[in-house]
C-alpha positions in Angstrom: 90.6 163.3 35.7 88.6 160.9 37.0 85.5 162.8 38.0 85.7 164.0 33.8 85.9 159.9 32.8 82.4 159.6 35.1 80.6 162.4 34.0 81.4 161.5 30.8 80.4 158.4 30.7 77.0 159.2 32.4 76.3 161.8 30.0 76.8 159.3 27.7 74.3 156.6 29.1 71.5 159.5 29.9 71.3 160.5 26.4 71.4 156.8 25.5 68.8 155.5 28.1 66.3 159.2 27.1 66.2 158.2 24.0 64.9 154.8 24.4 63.5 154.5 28.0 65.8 153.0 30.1 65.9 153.4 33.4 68.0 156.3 35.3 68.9 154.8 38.2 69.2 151.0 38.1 72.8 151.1 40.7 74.3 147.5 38.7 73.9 149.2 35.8 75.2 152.3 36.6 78.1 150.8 38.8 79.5 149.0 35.8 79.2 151.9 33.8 81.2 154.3 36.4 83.5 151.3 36.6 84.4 150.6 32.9 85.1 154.7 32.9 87.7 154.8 35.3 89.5 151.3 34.4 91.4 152.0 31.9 93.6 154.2 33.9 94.5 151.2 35.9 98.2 151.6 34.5 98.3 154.9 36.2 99.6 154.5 39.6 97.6 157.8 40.8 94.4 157.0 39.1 91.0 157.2 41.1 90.8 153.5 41.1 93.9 152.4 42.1 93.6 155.1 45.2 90.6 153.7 46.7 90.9 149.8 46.2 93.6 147.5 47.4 92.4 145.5 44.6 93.7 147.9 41.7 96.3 149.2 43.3 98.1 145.9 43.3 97.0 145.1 39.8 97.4 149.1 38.3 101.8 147.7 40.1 101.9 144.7 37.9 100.4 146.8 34.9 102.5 149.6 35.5 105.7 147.3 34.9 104.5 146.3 31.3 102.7 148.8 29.7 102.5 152.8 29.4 99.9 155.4 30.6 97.3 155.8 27.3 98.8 152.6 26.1 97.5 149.0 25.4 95.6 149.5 27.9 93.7 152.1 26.2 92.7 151.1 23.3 89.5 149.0 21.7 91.4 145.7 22.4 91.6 146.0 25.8 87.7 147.2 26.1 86.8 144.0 24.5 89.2 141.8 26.9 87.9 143.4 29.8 83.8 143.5 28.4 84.4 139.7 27.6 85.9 139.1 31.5 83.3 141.9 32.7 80.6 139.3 31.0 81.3 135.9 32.0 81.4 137.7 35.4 78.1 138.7 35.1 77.1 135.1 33.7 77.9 134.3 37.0 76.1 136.5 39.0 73.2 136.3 36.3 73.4 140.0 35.5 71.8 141.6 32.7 73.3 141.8 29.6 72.9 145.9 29.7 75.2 145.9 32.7 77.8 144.9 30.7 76.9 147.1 27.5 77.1 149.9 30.1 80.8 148.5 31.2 81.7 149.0 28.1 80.1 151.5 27.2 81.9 153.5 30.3 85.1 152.2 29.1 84.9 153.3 25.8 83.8 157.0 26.8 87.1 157.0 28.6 88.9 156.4 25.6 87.0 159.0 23.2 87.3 161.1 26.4 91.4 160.9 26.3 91.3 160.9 22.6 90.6 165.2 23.2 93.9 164.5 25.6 97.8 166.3 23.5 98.8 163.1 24.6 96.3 161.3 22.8 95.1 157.1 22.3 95.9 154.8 19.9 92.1 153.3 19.5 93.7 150.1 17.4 96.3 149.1 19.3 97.6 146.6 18.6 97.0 146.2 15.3 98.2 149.9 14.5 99.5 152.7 15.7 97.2 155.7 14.4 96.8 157.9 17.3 93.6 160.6 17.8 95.0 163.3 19.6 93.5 167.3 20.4 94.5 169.5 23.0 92.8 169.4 26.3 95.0 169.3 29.0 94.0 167.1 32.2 93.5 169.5 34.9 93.3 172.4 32.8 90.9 175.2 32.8 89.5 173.5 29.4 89.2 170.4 31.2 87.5 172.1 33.8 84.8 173.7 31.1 84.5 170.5 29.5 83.0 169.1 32.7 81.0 171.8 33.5 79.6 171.5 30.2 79.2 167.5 30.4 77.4 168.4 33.7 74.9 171.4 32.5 74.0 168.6 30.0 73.6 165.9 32.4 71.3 168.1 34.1 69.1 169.6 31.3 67.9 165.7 30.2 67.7 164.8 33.7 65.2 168.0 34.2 63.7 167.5 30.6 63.1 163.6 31.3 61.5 164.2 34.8 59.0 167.0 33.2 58.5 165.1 30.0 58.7 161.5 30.1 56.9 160.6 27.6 58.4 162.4 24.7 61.9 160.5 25.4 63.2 159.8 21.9 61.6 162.6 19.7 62.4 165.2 21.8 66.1 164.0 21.6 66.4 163.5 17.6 65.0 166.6 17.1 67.4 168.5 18.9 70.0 166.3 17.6 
């Protein structure tokens, strides 16, 4: 589900930006990052993206007719297409270059996400066609665990990094 892709991906920037003192709450940054975690569902007609913009609906049509759910689309390829478009996007606009590491950052916790997914991604695609697969269902009650999991540690750096800014990293790689 969508809301497991954000979480996630969040989860994964919070540890990331603890660890060495990056901001919480910078919205491009974060945007992008909630972004590249939902995109690569775009060639899933019901995906959270394609529901809520006109924008991917069309494109998650035109995808849809060449390519399979959990395919090309997901796969390390496609992350560095879309970083590489995400980027000279942001050249544009004169983003930060952490924007886009966040993009792709999102879009590549989306993919480790749907690699716990029976279904499975093939990460190399396509250049071969190894798949990582486990068994988390989407929608399941695991799923369901899984984000309240993601979420209860969303919360505990969020709490541990407004109590104790300044031990960021060494708190972290101790625990780790």
């Amino acid at each position: 589900m969508g809301t497991t892709h954000v979480a996630f991906a969040l989860l994964c920037y919070y540890v990331i930006a603890y660890s060495v003192g990056l901001s919480f709450d910078a919205p491009v940054v974060l945007t992008l990052l909630v972004v590249g975690s939902l995109l690569p569902d775009i060639d899933h007609p019901r995906a959270f993206l394609t529901r809520q913009l006109c924008l991917f609906k069309q494109a998650s049509r035109g995808i849809g007719r060449y390519v399979t759910h959990r395919g090309i689309v997901h796969s390390l390829s496609a992350a560095l297409i879309a970083t590489i478009a995400v980027w000279a996007v942001a050249l544009f606009y004169d983003l930060k270059t952490l924007a886009v590491s966040c993009f792709f950052l999102g879009f590549v916790s989306h993919l480790a996400a749907d690699s716990l997914n029976p279904t499975g991604i093939k990460w190399l695609q396509p250049f071969s066609n190894a798949e990582l697969r486990d068994g988390i269902r989407t929608c399941s009650a695991v799923e369901k665990l899984f984000f309240f999991f993601v979420i209860a540690a969303i919360s505990v750096i969020l709490y541990v990094s407004d109590m104790f800014p300044e031990v960021g990293s060494i708190w972290l790689w101790h625990i780790i």
